[in-house]
N, C-alpha and C positions, 0 to 999 in steps of 0.2 A: 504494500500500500504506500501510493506516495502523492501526498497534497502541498498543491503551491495553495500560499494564499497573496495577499496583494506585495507590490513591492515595496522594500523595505524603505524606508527616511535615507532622504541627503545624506553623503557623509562628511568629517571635514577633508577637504583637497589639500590642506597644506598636509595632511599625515601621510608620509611615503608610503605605507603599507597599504592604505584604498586609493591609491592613484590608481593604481590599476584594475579597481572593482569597476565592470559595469555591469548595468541592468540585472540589479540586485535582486532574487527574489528570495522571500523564505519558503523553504521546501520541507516538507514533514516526512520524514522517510525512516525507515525496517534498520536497524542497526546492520544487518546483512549485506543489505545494497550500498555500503560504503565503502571504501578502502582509504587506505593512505599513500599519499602523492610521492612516487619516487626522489622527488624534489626537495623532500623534507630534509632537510641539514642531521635532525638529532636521529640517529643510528639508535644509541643506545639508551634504552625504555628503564623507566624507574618507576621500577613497579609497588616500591613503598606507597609514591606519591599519589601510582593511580588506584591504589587501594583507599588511600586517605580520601581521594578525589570524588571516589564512586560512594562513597558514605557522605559525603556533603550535596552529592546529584541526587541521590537517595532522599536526603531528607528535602529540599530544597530546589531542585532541578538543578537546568545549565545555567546560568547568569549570561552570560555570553558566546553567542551560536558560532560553532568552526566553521570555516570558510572551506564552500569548494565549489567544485566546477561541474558539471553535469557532461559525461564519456557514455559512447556504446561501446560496451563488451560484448562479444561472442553476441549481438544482435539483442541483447538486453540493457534498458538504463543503470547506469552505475553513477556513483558519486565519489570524485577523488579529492580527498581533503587534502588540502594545500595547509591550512593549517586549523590546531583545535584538535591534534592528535590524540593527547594526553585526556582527552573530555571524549572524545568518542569510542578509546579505548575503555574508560573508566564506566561510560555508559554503557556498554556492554556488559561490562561485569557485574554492574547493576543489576541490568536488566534482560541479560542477554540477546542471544542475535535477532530474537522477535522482536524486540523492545523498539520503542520511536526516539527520532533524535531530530531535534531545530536543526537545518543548516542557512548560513547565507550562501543561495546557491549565484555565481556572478559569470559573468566572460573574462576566459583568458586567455592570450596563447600561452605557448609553453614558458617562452623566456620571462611573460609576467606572473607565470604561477612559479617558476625558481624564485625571482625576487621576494614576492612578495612573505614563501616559505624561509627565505632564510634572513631575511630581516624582522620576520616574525617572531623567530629564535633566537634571536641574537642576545638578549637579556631576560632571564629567568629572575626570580624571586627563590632563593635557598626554601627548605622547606624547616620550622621550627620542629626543637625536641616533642614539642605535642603532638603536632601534626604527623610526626614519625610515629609516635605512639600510638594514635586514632589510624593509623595507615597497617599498623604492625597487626592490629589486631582486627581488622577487616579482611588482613590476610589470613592470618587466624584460623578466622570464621572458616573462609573459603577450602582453608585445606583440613575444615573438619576438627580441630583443636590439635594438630599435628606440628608441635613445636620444633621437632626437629628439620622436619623437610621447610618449615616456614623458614629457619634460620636461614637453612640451605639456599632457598631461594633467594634470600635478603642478601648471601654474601654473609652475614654475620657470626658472628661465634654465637652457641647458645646463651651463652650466659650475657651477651648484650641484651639478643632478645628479651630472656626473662625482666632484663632490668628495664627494659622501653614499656612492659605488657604491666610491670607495678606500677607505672606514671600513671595509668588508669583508673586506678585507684585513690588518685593523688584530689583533693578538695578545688573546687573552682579559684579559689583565691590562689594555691597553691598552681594550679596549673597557668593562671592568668601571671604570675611572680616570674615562670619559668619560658613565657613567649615576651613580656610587655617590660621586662627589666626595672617596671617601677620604683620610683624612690618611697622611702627613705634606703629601701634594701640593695637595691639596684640586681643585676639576673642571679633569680638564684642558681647555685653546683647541680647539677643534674644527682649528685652523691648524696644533697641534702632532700630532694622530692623523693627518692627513692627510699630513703627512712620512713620518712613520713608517713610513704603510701601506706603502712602497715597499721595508722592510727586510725581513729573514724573521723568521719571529716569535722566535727566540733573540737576535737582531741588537734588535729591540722591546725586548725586556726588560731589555737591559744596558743600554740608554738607561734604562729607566726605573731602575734600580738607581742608575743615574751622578744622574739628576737629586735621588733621595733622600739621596746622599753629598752633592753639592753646601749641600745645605739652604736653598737659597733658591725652592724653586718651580720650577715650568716655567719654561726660559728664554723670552727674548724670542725671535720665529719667526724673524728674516732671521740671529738667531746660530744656531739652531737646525739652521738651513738650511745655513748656510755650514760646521757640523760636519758634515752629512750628506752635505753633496759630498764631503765629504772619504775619508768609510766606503770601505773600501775592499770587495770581492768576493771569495770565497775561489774562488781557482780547483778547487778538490780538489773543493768542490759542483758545477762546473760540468758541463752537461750534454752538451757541445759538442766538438768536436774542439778540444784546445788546443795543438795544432804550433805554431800560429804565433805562439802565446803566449809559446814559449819566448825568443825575441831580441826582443818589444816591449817599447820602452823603456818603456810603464806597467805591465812585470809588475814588482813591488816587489823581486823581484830583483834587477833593471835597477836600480831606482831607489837600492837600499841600496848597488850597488855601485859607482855613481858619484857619489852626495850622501849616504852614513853617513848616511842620513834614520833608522834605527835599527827600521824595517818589518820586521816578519818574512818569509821568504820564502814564494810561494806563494797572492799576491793578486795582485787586479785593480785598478788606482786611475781606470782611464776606465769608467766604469758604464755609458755611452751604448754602447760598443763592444760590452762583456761582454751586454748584453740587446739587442741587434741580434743575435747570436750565437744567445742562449737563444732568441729567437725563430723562430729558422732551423730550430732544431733541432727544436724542437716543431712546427715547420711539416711537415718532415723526415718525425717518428716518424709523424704525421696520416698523407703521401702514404704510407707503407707499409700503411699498415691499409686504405688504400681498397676495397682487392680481396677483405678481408672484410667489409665490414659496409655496411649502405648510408648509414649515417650516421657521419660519423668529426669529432669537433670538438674544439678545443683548449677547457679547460673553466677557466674564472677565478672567482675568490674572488664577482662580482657575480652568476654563473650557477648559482650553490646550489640553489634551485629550479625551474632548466629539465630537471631529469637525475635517475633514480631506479634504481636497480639492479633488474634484474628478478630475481623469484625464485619458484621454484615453491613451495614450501609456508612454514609459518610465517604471521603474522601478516599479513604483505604480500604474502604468496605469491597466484598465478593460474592454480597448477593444472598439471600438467606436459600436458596436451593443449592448453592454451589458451598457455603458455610456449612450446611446438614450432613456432605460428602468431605469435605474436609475432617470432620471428628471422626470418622472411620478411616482417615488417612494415615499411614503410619507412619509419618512427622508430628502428628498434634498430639499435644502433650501441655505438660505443667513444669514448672521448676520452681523451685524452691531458693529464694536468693543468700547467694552469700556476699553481695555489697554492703559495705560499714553501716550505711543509714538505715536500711531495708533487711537486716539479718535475719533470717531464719521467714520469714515473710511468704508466702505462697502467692504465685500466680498461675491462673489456672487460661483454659481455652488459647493456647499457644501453638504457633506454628513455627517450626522447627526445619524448614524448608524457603528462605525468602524470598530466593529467587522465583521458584514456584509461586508464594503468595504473592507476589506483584504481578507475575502473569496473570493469573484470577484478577486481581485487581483490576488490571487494564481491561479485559476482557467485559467486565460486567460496567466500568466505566464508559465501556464503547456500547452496549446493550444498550446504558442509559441516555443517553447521546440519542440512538434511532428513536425515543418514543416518543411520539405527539405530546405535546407544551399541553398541559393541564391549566386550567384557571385556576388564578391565585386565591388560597386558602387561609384561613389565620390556621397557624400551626401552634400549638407547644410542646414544640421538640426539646426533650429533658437535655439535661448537661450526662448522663449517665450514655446516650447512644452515640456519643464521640469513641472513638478507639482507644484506647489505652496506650499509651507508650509502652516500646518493650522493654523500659525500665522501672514501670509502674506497677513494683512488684505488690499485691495486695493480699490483704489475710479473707479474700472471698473463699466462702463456705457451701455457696448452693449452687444452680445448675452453672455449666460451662457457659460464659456470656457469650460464645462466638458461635456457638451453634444456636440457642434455644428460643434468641430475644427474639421477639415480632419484628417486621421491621419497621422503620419511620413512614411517621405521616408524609412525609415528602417523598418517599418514593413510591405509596398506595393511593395516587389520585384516583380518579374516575378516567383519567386520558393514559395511562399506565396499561400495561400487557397485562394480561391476568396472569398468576403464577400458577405453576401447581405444585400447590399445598399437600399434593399426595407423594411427592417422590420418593422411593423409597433410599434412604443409601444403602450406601454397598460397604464392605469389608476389604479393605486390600489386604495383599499375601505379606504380611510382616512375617520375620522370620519362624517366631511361635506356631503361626499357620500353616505354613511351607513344610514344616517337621512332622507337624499332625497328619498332611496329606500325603506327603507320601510314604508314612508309616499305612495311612489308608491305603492307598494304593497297590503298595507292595502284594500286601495280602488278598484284597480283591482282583489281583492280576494271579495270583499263585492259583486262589481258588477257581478262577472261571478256566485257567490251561488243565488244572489236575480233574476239570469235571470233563475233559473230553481227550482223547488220544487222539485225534485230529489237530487239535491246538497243540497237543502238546509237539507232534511230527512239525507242524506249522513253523513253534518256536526254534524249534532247534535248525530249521534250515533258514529258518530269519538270523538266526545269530552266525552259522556257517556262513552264510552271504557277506554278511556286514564283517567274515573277520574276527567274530566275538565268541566263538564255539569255546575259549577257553574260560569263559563265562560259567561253563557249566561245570561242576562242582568233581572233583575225579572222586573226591574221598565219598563224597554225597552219591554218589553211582556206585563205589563200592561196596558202601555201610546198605544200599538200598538191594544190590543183587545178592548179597552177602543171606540179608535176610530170606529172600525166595529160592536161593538154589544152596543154602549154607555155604562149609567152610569154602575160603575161594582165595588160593591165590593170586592176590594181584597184578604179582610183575609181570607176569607173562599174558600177551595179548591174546594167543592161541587158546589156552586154558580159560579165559574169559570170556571168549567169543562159545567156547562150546558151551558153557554155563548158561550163558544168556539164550544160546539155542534152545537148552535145555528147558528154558520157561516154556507153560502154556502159552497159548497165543494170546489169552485174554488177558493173561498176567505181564508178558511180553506189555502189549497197549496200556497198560495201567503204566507201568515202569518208565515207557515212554511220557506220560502224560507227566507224572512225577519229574522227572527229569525236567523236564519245561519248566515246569511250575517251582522249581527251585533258583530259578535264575536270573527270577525278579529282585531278588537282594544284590545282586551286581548290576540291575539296569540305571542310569541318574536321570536325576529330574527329570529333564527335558523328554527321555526317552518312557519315563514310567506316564507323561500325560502322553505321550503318541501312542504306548497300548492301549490304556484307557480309553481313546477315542476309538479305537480301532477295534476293542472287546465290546463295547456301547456296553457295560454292564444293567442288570438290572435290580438299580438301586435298595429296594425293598429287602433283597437279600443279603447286602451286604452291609447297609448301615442305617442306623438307629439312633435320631439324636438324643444327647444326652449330658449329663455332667462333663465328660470326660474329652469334647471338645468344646464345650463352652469355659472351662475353667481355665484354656489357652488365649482368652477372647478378654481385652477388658469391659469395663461395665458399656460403654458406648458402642463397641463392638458386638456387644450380649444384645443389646438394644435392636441395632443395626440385623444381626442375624436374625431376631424374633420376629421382625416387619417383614423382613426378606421370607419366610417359610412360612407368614399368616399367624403367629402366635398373639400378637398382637390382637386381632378380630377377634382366636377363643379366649384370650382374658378380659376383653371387652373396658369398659371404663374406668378398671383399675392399672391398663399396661401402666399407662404414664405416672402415676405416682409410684408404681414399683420399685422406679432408679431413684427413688431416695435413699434405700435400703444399700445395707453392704450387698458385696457381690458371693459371697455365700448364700444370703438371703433373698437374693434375685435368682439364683440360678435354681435352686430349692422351689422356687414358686414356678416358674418357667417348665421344669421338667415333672410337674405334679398337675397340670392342667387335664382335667378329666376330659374334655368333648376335640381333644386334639392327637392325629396319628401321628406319632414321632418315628414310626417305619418309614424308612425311606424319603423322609426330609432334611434330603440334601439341599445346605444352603449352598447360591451360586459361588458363591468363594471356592466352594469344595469341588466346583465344576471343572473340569478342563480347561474353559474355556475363561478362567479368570485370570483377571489382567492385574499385572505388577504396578506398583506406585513407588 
C-alpha cells in the first residue's frame, strides 16, 4: 500500500541539502518497499542507536520524514532513501516490514541524490550514556533477554553491558544528572549512577540532595560505595514474609538495642539477605499466576520494551474480537514487577509479543478508518478505557482488562460495522499442548496400524521408501517373535527367517500389524500430524475429554476450549462466573456436567489442522 497525499510546504533554499529537492510529495508506504540509497556515505550501522531510535518511533513516531526518490525495480515501485536511514531502519524494527513509514518523496538525479546523502551525514549528534542504555535494552528485548549474544552484537564486553542495562534503573533526576551535566553537580561518573541504580528511586534522590549539601561534587566511587553498603532497607516496603526478621540481629532493632548505633527501628542493614528474600517472593507471586496465563514473568527496569499492555480500543487498542484471541495466545500473560517503585506489584492482561501487538494495532486502526463517520454523540468515556503503560504495573485482582472490557462508546455508534459478539477463540499450540498431542497421537496412530495388517504392511513400506525402515525396533521384532515361535536366536538371519515362516499366517498378519504400530515413537511432529491426516481416525474411540488435558491449559485457555466443544451452552448461565474460581475448581465443574458427551470432543487445537502462534 502506498498513499501520496498533497505536496509538502516550501522549503528554505538557502539550506544546501533541499536545493536539490523538487516536487516534494509525502508518500505513505510498507517498510518493504524501501531500500537504502547506494549513495549513503555511512557504511557502518549503529545499531545501539537504532535500537534507542525504534523505542522513541514507538512511543512517539518519526519527527522528521527521510528523504527519497521514487525507482522501478524488476517493474515494481520502490523507494531509495537518500537519506533518514537510521529512522527507517529503526522503523522497521518497530514495526516490521509490514509497518508504514512518512517519506519526502522528491526528484533527483543521481549526482543530487550523492550530494545531498553525504552532506546529510556529514554531522551526527554523539548518542548520550542514556540513550545507550534505552538502546541496550531494546536490544535486549529483541534478542529475547539474551545478554550474551546482545553484548556480542554491541561489540561490548558483558560486563559493560550489564552496567548500561543498571542505568535503567537509575531515578529521572539521576538519569537527567547523567545526559544534562546540570549544576551545582555538573555530569555525573557513569560509576556513580550505577551505584545508585540499586536504590529505589526516593532512596536516588536523597543521595543526590546529600551530594548538593555537601558542595563539593560527586564523591569519589569506592566512598560512595562504602556509604551505600551501609543504606540500610526499610523492612515496612518489604515484600516478603518478615517473621524471621523479627530476632535477626541485622534488623536495626537488634542493632540499636545492643550498640545505641542510634538507627531507627524497622530496617534491614544485610541487603544480600533482604533481596534473596524479594526474590523469592517474586519468584513466589510468578508460581501462583501460572494456572492463568500462559506467560507469567518477573519484569525488570532492562525489560521496558519486551511487554505492552493489551487493550481493546483507544489508540493502541486491537479490537475487542481480535483482544478475545489474543488471551489464548501464547505471548499473553502477567508479570509481576520487580522495578524499585512498583515491587512485587502485578500486572495482568499483557502481551508479551510487541511486534505482533502493533500489527493488530494497525490493523484494527485501519478497520477503523473504513467505517462510515457516525453522528456526534455526548460520550462518557471513563479514564479506566485508556491503555495502561507497560510500566503501569498494578495490584489488579479480577478479570484480564484486555480481553473482557466492552468496548467504548466511541467505537459502538449506530454508523459502526456490527461485530460479532459470538467468536469463538481459539487455543494456540504453546509448548504444554504440543506434548499433550502428540503423546495423543503417538498412541492413536499405534492403535489404528495394530487394528489392521494392511496398515501395518502399508507402514512398513512407507518407512522403507522414505529410508526410515531403521525406525522399526530390531529388539521390538525380537522380544515380539520370541514370544510366538519361543526361544530364537537372533544373530542369525536364516534361523529367523524360518521362525517367522514358522508362524501361522494369521499370526504372521498380527506381527506384521504390530511391527507398524511400534514405530510411531520414532515418527516427529510434523510426521505424527501427516498420519493422522492420512489414518482420519475416529475420534470417539480414541479420546475422551477430560482432566488430564485441561490441566495442560491455563484458566483462559480452559475457557477458550469449553466455547470451542459447546460446554459452555451445557453449563448455561453459570459458564461465565465459573473463571472466578481457581483452576482446580473450574476444571472439576467442567468435566462433571451431566447433559454433555465428553467422547470424542476433540477441541480444534487437538486437530491436525491447528495453527502455530
Amino acid at each position: 500500500m502506498t498513499e501520496v497525499s498533497e505536496a509538502a510546504p516550501a522549503v528554505d533554499q538557502a539550506a544546501p541539502v533541499t536545493q536539490v529537492m523538487r516536487n516534494v510529495e509525502v508518500v505513505r508506504t510498507h517498510n518493504r518497499s524501501c531500500y537504502v540509497s547506494k549513495y549513503n556515505p555511512r557504511k557502518s550501522i549503529d545499531k545501539l542507536y537504532v535500537a534507542w531510535l525504534a523505542g522513541s518511533i514507538r512511543a512517539q513516531g518519526i519527527l522528521q520524514r527521510p528523504v527519497a526518490r521514487q525507482v522501478e525495480v524488476d517493474g515494481e515501485i520502490r523507494f531509495e532513501l537518500i537519506f533518514g536511514q537510521c529512522r527507517f531502519l529503526a522503523n522497521s524494527m518497530a514495526f516490521g516490514d509490514d509497518g508504514l513509514i512518512d517519506l519526502d518523496v522528491c526528484t533527483m538525479t543521481d549526482e543530487e541524490a550523492m550530494l545531498a546523502a553525504q552532506t546529510e551525514n556529514t554531522v551526527r549528534k554523539p548518542m548520550t550514556t542514556v540513550e545507550e542504555a534505552e538502546g541496550a535494552a531494546l536490544l535486549l528485548a529483541k534478542y529475547q533477554g539474551d545478554r550474551e549474544f546482545t553484548a556480542k552484537e554491541l561489540g561490548w564486553a558483558r560486563a559493560k553491558l550489564d552496567t548500561m542495562l543498571k542505568l535503567m534503573a537509575c531515578s529521572e533526576r539521576v538519569r537527567k544528572q547523567l545526559t544534562d551535566a546540570a549544576e551545582p553537580l555538573g555530569k555525573m561518573p557513569i560509576g556513580v549512577a550505577e551505584l545508585l541504580a540499586g536504590l529505589p528511586y526516593a532512596q536516588q534522590d536523597k543521595c543526590m540532595d546529600s551530594f548538593v549539601r555537601r558542595g563539593s561534587g560527586f564523591p569519589a566511587i569506592e566512598v560512595l560505595k562504602a556509604e551505600i553498603q551501609q543504606l540500610s532497607k526499610s523492612l515496612n516496603a518489604a515484600i516478603f514474609d518478615k517473621a524471621e526478621c523479627t530476632q535477626c540481629p541485622h534488623n536495626s532493632a537488634q542493632q540499636r538495642a545492643m550498640f545505641d548505633t542510634g538507627l531507627d527501628d524497622g530496617f534491614c542493614l544485610k541487603s544480600v539477605c533482604y533481596d534473596e528474600k524479594t526474590e523469592g517472593e517474586l519468584t513466589k507471586r510468578c508460581a501462583e499466576l501460572k494456572d492463568d496465563y500462559q506467560v507469567v514473568r518477573i519484569v525488570r527496569p532492562s525489560d521496558k520494551y519486551s511487554v505492552i499492555k493489551l487493550a481493546i480500543d483507544g489508540p493502541t487498542g486491537v479490537g475487542e474480537e481480535q483482544a478475545a484471541a489474543c488471551r489464548t495466545c501464547a505471548n499473553f500473560g502477567a508479570a509481576v514487577s520487580a522495578v524499585p517503585d512498583k515491587l512485587g506489584k502485578i500486572a495482568r492482561a499483557l502481551c508479551f509479543d510487541t511486534a505482533c501487538n502493533q500489527q493488530k494495532v494497525q490493523a484494527h486502526q485501519a478497520s477503523i478508518a473504513l467505517q462510515p463517520a457516525a453522528p456526534a454523540e455526548p460520550t462518557n468515556a471513563s479514564a479506566d478505557q485508556a491503555p495502561a503503560s507497560d510500566s503501569d504495573v498494578s495490584e489488579s485482582a479480577g478479570a484480564d482488562e484486555g480481553g473482557s472490557k466492552p468496548s467504548s462508546n466511541a467505537n459502538s455508534k449506530a454508523g459502526d460495522k456490527p461485530k460479532a459478539q459470538s467468536q469463538t477463540p481459539t487455543v494456540t499450540l504453546t509448548s504444554g499442548v504440543l506434548e499433550y498431542r502428540d503423546r495423543l497421537y503417538r498412541t492413536v496412530i499405534a492403535k489404528e496400524i495394530a487394528s489392521s495388517s494392511e496398515r501395518g504392511f502399508a507402514m512398513l513400506l512407507g518407512l522403507a521408501a522414505a529410508r526410515r525402515i531403521s525406525a522399526v525396533s530390531s529388539d521390538t521384532m525380537a522380544d515380539v517373535l520370541k514370544q510366538h515361535a519361543g526361544d530364537l536366536p537372533t544373530g542369525s538371519v536364516g534361523k529367523n527367517f524360518t521362525c517367522a515362516m514358522a508362524l501361522a499366517s494369521d499370526k504372521l498378519a498380527l506381527f506384521v500389524a504390530r511391527m507398524g504400530a511400534t514405530c510411531s515413537d520414532s515418527l516427529s511432529r510434523d510426521e505424527l500430524v501427516d498420519m493422522v491426516k492420512q489414518l482420519k481416525p475416529d475420534w470417539r474411540l480414541h479420546f475422551t475429554l477430560g482432566e488430564d488435558f485441561l490441566k495442560v491449559l491455563t484458566k483462559s485457555e480452559i475457557q477458550a476450549v469449553a466455547m470451542n466443544v459447546g460446554l459452555d451452552k451445557a453449563c448455561g448461565k453459570e459458564f461465565k462466573s465459573l473463571f472466578a474460581k481457581k483452576k482446580d475448581e473450574i476444571i472439576k465443574a467442567l468435566t462433571t456436567v451431566k447433559e454433555f458427551d465428553y467422547v470424542g470432543a476433540l477441541p480444534s487445537v487437538l486437530k491436525p489442522g491447528a495453527a502455530k502462534r
